[in-house]
N, C-alpha and C positions, 0 to 999 in steps of 0.2 A: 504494500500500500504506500502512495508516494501521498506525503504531507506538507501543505506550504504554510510555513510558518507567517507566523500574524504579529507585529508588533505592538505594542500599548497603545502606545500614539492612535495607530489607526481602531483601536477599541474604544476609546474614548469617543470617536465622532460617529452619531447614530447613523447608520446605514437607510436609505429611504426608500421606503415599497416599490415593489417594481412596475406597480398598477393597484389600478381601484380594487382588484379583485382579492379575495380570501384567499389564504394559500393553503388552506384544507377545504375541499378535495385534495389530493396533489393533481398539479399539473406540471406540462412539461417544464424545463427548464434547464438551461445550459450550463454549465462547472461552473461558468464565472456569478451566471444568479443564483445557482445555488449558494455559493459562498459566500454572497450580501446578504443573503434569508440565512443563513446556519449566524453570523457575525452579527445580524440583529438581533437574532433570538439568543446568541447569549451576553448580547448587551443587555439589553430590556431583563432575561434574567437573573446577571450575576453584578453587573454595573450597578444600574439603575433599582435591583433587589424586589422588581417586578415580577415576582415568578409566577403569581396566576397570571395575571395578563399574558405574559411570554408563553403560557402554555394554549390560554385561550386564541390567541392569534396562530400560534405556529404550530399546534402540536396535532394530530389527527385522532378522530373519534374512536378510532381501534388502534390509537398508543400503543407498545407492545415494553412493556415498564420490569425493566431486569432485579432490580432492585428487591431485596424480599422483604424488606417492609411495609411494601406496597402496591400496591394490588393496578391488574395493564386497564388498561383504557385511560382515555382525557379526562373524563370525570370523576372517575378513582382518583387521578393522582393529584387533580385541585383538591377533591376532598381531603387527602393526605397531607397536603401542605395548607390548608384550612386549621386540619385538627390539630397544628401543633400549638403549642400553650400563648394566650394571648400576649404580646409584648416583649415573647421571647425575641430578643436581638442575633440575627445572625450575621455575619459580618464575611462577606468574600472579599479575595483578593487574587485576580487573574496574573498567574506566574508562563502560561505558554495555553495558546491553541493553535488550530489551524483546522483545515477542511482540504477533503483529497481523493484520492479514489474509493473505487466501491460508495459513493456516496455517504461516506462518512466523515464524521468531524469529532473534532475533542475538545477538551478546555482540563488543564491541570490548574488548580489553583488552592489555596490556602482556608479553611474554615475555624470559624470560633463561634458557636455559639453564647450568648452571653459573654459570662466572664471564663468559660473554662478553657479547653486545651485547643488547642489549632489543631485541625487535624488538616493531614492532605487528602486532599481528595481530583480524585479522573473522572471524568462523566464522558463517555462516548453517545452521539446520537448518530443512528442512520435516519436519512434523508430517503423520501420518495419524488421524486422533483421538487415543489415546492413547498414539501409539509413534513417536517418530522414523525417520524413513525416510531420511531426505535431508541430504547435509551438503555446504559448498563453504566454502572458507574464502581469505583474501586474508592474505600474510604481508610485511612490508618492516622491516628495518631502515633506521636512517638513514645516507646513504652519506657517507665521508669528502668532505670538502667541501663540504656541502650549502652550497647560498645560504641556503633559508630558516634563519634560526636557534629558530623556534618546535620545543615538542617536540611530537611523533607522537601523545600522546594530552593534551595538553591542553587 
């Protein structure tokens, strides 16, 4: 799978729909629109900390949600990011993505909820032309004791 890296800079400036239209259904769309729609949706996600919105715009009604804490479909998985505790603070911080073949993308970045531990975490989504359909994500904090002393997303 070939990945083209994405710098900060260009995550910081919202990417702009390619059209008036919904992009679930999927419809078609070429490498380069796919990677404005995968680059906004995880801006409006992980920037912006939009993540129902982000799902409700970009994600398709048969979501396919790797995650076992939570259950596939669109509606399942707003519900799941609903039911977490009201005013819980989560706090990202995007360390690398990109978008590439196989229609797939990533975003590596840094998580705290509240006050506790960072954890790293990988989110991959595939893409259907222009809807996300597919997510699987890898989560670790670093455990007391580690031997290595490097950090998680450095």
């Amino acid at each position: 799978m070939f990945i083209l890296p994405i710098t900060l800079l260009a995550l910081s400036v919202a990417a702009t729909p390619l059209s008036n239209k919904p992009y679930c259904p999927p419809q078609s769309a070429t490498p380069a629109e796919q990677t404005t729609i995968f680059n906004e949706f995880i801006n409006t996600f992980i920037n912006k900390g939009a993540v129902i919105k982000a799902l409700e715009v970009h994600a398709a009604d048969t979501y396919i949600q790797h995650n076992p804490s939570a259950l596939s479909g669109k509606e399942a998985t707003i519900n799941f990011f609903k039911s977490m505790p009201p005013g819980a603070k989560t706090t990202r911080e995007i360390i690398n993505q990109g978008f590439g073949g196989n229609n797939t993308g990533f975003v590596h970045y840094k998580m705290q909820r509240g006050e506790g531990k960072w954890t790293a975490v990988v989110d991959v989504y595939r893409m259907e032309g222009t809807c996300v359909v597919e997510h699987w994500d890898v989560m670790q904090e670093k455990p007391a004791g580690a031997k290595n002393p490097l950090a998680m997303w450095s």
